[in-house]
N, C-alpha and C positions, 0 to 999 in steps of 0.2 A: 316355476310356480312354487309359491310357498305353503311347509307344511302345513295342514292343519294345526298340529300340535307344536308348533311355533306362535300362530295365533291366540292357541290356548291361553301358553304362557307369558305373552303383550299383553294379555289381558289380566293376567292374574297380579303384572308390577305396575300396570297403570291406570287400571279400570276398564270394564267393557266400554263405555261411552267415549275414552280416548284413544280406541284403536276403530280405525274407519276401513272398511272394505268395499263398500258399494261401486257402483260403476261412477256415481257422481263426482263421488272424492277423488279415482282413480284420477279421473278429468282433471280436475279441479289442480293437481298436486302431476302433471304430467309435463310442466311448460313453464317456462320464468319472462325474464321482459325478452326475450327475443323472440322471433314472427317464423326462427325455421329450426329450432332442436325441440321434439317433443319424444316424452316416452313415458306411460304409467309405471305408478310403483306396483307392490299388489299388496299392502297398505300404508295406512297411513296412522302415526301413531304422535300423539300430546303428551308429552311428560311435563313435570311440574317440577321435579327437583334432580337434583344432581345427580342421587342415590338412584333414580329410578330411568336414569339414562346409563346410567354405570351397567345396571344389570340386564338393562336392552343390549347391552352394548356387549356385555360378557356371552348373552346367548347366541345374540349373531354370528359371533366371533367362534363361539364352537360349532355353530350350524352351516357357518361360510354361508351367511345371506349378507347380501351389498345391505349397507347404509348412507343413506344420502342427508345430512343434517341439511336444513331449511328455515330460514327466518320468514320474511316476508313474501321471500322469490321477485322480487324487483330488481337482482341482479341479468347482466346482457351481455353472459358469456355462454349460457346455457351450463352454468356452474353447479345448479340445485336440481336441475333437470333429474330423475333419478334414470341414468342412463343403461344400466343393467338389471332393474326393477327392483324387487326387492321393499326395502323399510324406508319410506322417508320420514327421519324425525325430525321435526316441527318441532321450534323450541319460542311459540310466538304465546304457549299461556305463561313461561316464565321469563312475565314480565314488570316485573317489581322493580324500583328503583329504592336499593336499600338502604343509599345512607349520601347524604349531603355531608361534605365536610368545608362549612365555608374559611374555616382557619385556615387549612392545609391545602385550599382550592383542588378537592378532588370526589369523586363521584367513584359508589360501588352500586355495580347495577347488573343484572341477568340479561340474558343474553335478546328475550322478547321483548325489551324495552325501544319501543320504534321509536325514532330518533325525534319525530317532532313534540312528542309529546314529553322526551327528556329536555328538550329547547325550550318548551314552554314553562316547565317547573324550576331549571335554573337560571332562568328570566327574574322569578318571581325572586330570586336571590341576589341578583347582578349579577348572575355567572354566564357563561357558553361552553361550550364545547366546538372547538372551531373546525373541525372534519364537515362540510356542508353537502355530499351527496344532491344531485337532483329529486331523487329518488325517497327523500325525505319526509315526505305523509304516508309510509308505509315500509321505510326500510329500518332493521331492526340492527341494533347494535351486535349484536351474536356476529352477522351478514358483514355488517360495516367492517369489523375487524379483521375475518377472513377473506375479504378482499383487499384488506390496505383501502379503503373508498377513499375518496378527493372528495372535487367540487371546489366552484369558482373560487373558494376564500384561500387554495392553497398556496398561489402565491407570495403572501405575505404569512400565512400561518403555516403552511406543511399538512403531509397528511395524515392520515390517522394512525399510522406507527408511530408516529409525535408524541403521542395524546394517549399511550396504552403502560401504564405502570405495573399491571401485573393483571393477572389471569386465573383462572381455575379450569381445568380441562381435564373431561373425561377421554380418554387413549383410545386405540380402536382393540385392546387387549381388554377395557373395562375398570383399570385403574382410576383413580382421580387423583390428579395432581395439580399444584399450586404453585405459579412461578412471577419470579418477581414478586412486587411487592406496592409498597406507597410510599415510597420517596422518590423524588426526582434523581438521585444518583444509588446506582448500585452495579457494582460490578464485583458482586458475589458466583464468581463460576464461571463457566458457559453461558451465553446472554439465551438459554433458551426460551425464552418470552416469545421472542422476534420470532423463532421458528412458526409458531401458528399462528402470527400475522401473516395475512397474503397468502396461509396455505391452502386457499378456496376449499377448507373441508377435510383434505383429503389425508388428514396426519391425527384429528381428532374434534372433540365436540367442546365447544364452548360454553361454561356454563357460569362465566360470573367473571365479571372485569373492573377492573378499580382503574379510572380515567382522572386524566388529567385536564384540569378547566383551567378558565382566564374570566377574568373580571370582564364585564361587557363595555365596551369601548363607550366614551362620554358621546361623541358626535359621529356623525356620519354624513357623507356628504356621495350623489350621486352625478356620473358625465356621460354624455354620449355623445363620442368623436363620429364624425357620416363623412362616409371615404365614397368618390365614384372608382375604386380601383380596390378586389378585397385583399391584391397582395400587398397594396401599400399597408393598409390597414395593420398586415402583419408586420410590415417594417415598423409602425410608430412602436407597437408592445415593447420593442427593446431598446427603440429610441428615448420612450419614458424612464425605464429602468436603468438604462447608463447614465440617465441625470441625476439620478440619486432619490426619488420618486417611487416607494414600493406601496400601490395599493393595496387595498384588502382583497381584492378582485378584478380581474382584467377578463370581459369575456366576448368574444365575435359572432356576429351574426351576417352569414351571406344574405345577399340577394333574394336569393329562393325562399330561405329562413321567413325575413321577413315579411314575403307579401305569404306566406302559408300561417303566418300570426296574425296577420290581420284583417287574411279571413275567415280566422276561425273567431277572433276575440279585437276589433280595431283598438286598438292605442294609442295611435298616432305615429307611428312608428315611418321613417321617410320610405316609403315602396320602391322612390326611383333610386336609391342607394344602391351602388354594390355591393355595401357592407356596412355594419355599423361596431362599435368598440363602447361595451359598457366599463366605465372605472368606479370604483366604489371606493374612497379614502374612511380610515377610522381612529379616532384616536381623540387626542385632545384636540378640543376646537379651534383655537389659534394654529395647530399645525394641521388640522382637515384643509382649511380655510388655506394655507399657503398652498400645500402638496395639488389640490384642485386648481388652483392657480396657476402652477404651472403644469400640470396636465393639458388644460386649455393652450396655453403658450408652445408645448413642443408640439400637439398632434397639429395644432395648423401649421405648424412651420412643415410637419413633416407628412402634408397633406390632405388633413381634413379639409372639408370643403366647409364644414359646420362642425361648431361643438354646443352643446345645449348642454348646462348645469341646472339639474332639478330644482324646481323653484320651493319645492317641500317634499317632505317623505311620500306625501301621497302621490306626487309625483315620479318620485323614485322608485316606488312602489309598483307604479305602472312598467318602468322601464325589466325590474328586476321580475314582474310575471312576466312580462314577453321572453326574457330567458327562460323561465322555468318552462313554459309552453313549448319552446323550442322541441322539443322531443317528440311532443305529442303532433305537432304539425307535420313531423315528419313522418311518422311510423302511422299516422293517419291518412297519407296519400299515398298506400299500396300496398298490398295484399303482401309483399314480404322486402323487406329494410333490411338492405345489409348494412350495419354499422358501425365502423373503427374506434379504438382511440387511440392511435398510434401517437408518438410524444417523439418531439427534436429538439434539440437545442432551439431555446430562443430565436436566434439569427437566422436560423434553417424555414423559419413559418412561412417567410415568402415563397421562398423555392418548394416547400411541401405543396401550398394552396395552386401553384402553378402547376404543378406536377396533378394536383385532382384533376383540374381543370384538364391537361393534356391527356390525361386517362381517360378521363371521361366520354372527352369528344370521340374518340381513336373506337371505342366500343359501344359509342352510341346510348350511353348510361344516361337519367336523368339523374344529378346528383347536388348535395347542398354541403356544406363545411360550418359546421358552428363548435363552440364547444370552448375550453379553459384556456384562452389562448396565454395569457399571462404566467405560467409555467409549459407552455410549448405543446399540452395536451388538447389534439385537434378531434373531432369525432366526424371525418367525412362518408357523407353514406352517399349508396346507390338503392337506385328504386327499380324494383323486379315483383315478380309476382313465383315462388316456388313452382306451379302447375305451368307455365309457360317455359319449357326444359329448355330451348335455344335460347329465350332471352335471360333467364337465369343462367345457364354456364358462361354465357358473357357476361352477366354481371358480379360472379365467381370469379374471374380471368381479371375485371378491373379492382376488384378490391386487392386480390392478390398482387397484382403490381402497384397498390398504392400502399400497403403495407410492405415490399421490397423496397419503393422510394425511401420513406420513412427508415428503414434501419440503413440504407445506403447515405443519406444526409446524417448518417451518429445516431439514430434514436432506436424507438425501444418497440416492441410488438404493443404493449399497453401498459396506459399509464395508470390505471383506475378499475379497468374490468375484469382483469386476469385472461387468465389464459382458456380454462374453463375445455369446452370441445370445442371452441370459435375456432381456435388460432391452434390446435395441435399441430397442423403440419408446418408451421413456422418455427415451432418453438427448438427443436433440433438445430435448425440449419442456421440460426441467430445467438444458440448460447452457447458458450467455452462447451464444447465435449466432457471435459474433467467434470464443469460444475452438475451438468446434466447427470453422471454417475454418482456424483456426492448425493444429490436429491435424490436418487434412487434407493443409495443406500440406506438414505435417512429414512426412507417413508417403506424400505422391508425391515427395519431395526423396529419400527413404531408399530407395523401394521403388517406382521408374517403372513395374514391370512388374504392383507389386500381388499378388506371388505367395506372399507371409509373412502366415499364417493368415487368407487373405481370409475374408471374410464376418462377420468381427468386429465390433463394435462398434457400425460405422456399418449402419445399415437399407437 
């Protein structure tokens, strides 16, 4: 329980109306996109500026109260969850986008700047920022960075450590510091930039990032290979790519996927498929128009039974929401969605999606696979309900064995969502021992007291 007179003092660096205590908020600030980690903080606090996270951040740190920094909470690691209660700060009213720079193709922006609405203002300049998140009408750039986020376009762009030039971060000591910079090359020091990308939180607070943009591609052209078999499906992803063929997006939809899109939202989408392969080409038009061409050429040769090229964007349009929905199809048929994103090498997708499918059956799981497949990152879920304790420890037991497949074919625990409390008891028994101490050292050198989103990562 937090003191009073810690309250006091939230109130006196941010105002009484941005520190919330009610039982609402507790709620409200208890849960992020997953269906089974929930914990209240015992408040919840709005900062505006640097300065006044600095000194949240100083007090904590002498009082040893947990801080859980928070952007939108649309992350599905249980990474923002505040798992030891405590302060969640919220950093979604600093959200300004401060500075276009379209000479130098780059973007200074705060950390509550949600990502759709930064797409929408560098639109209006020809720019992007190519890190695409699903999660994208609500996930905030602060969030984006401290997960490393993806999304379908990484294939051909990379993910958002690509795309991060430098930073401003308050420490979990209360310091604020400035790293990197605004050029594409610098190798001044230690590359500590990198360090709080992907450190889900738990090293310090985001408070201002200078990104790196790209001009918005002339054309765009959309495919959809329809496989009766969804591991062929995963053979054609690297069939297309060994031809020299890199879209801007490669993504899968099983079986299940599908007919759960189109009864929530019909498209047109084929039901009887086993699977379907969205590709999205970008670029100059004369080479959208070849690379789609032969798209079309290899998935039949390597199994499509139908390829459909979007006869216009509105069309494409159609096929790229039925991906977006993909989530909500799922985590809408059952009181609790366990969901992966383990990642293998390209050539490994068949053998991954066979291995669901073997898991599945063996534990009696109802289960679907969609997800990035054009960089190897698969999101296979199982559907259980948390209150039904025998069919959820078996649906415990299959994900566990499909995230042991996944690092047994080369891959990785995740590719996108972090480690968060999903995957703590994986995370040991998958990475080098040595590295595992190095990040320990690293995060009691930054955080002696331990009070920046404990309960993270480590078991």
């Amino acid at each position: 329980m937090i003191k009073e007179s810690v309250l006091t003092e939230l109130q006196k660096i941010v105002g009484n109306e941005q520190v919330l205590t009610t039982p609402e908020a507790k709620k409200a600030y208890s849960y992020d996109g997953t269906t089974n980690w929930v914990h209240e903080p015992d408040v919840v606090v709005f900062p505006k500026t640097a300065e006044e996270i600095s000194e949240i951040v100083k007090l904590a740190n002498r009082e040893k109260v947990p801080v859980t920094p928070r952007g939108g909470g649309t992350n599905v690691s249980g990474g923002s969850v505040p798992w030891l209660g405590g302060i969640v700060l919220c950093t979604t009213k600093m959200n300004n986008i401060l500075k276009i720079d379209k000479e130098n193709l780059t973007a200074t922006v705060e950390p509550g700047v949600v990502l759709q609405d930064l797409t929408l203002r560098l639109a209006s300049d020809g720019l992007f920022f190519p890190p695409d998140p699903q999660s994208f009408f609500g996930a905030t750039i602060g969030g984006i960075i401290a997960e490393n986020a993806g999304g379908p376009a990484c294939v051909k762009y990379g993910v958002t450590k690509q795309y991060i030039l430098g930073l401003q971060v308050v420490l979990p000591t209360g310091e604020i510091v400035n790293l990197g910079g605004r050029t594409i090359k610098n190798v001044v020091g230690y590359d500590l930039l990198h360090l709080f990308i992907s450190s889900e939180g738990t090293l310090g607070v985001i408070t201002k990032a200078e990104l790196k943009l790209n001009p918005l591609p002339q054309a765009r052209k959309t495919s959809m290979a329809v496989y009766n078999d969804v591991a062929m499906a995963g053979e054609s992803v690297f069939r297309v790519l060994e031809n020299g063929v890199i879209p801007a997006k490669i993504e899968l939809l099983d079986n299940w996927v599908i007919n759960r899109i189109e009864e929530m939202m019909p498209l047109g989408l084929p039901k009887d498929a086993d699977a379907v392969l969205l590709f999205e080409c970008d670029g100059i038009p004369e080479a959208v128009e070849k690379e789609t061409e032969k798209i079309v050429e290899i998935t039949k040769k390597y199994g499509a039974i139908d390829v459909r090229v979007a006869k216009d964007q509105d069309e494409a349009n159609k096929y790229w929401m039925a991906r977006r929905a993909g989530f909500a199809a799922v985590f809408g048929k059952a009181p609790t969605v366990l969901s992966e994103d383990v990642t293998v090498p390209r050539g490994n997708i068949p053998a991954l999606i066979r291995k669901v499918k073997e898991i599945s059956k063996k534990y009696d799981m109802e289960n679907c696979v969609l997800g990035h497949a054009g960089d190897g990152n698969l999101h296979p879920s199982v559907l259980t309900d948390i209150k039904n304790k025998e069919h959820y420890e078996r649906a415990v037991k299959a994900i566990e064995e499909i995230i042991e497949s996944a690092v047994e074919l080369g891959g990785v625990l995740s590719g996108e969502h972090g480690i968060g409390l999903e995957k703590q008891k994986f995370f040991r028994r998958t990475m080098d021992p040595v590295a595992v101490e190095l990040m320990k050292k690293i995060k009691a050198l930054l955080d002696p007291n331990n009070i920046m989103n404990p309960g993270k990562i480590w078991d």
